[in-house]
N, C-alpha and C positions, 0 to 999 in steps of 0.2 A: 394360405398361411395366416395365421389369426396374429394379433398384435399384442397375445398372453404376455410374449415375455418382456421380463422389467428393466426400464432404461437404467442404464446403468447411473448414477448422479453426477449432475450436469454439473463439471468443476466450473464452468467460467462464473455460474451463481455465488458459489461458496468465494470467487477471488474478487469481488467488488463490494465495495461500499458504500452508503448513502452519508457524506458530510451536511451537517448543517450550518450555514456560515453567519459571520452576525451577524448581516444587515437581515438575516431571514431568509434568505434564497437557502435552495438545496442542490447538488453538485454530487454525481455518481462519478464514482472516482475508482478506478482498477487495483487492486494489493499487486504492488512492487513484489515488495519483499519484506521479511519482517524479521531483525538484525538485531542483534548486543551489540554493546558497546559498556565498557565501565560497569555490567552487572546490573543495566538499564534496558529494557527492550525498547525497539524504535519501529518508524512503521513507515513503509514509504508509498505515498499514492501517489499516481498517474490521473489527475482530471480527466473527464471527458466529455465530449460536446453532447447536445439532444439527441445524437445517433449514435451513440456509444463509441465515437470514433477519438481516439489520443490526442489531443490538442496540440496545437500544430506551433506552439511556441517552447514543449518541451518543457512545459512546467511539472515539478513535482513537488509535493503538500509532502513534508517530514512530523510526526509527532510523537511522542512518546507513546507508547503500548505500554496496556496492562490489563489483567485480567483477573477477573474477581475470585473467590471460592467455586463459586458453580462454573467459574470460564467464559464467562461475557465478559469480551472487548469492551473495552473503554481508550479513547487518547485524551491526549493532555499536551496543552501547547508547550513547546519550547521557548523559554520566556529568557532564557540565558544564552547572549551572544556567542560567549564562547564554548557553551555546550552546543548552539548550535551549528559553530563552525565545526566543530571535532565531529561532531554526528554524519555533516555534510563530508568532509572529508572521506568519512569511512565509506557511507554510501557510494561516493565519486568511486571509489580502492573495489569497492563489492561491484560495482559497473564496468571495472576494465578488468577484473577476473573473470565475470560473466563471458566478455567480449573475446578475452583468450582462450579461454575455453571452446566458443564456439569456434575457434580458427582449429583448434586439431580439428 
């Protein structure tokens, strides 16, 4: 049996990111999930270590999403305290409906 047929597209490519941070480093980070709030899209990364493994202190990078006329991603920091308590909040609300969900 020959290897013709075509893989189907590998989603964990399409659910990662490459950040680049200011001091110049770069940091492949997982797509959470990608969230409204207030008529704002939001974006939540998962860091991840040289082995593509979740960082083990549970941090996640929140920023604003947006996407251009042709649809290339862009984020943009959250520079506003209390946008970004409200954002975090939702996120936490989007995390323990996930979690319910998996209990049915």
């Amino acid at each position: 049996m020959g290897n013709n047929a075509q893989n189907p597209v590998d989603d964990e490519s399409d659910m990662q990111v490459t950040l680049s941070l200011d001091d110049g480093s770069e940091v492949e980070c997982a797509i959470l999930t990608i969230f409204e709030l207030e008529e704002q899209n939001y974006i939540a990364l998962l860091p991840l270590d040289e082995d593509g493994n979740e960082n083990e202190e549970g941090e996640v990078f929140i920023y604003r999403y947006f996407e251009d006329e042709e649809g290339n991603p862009s984020l943009e920091n959250i520079e506003d305290d209390e946008e970004y308590e409200a954002v975090a909040d939702r996120f936490d609300e989007l995390l323990d409906e996930a979690a319910y969900e998996d209990m049915d």
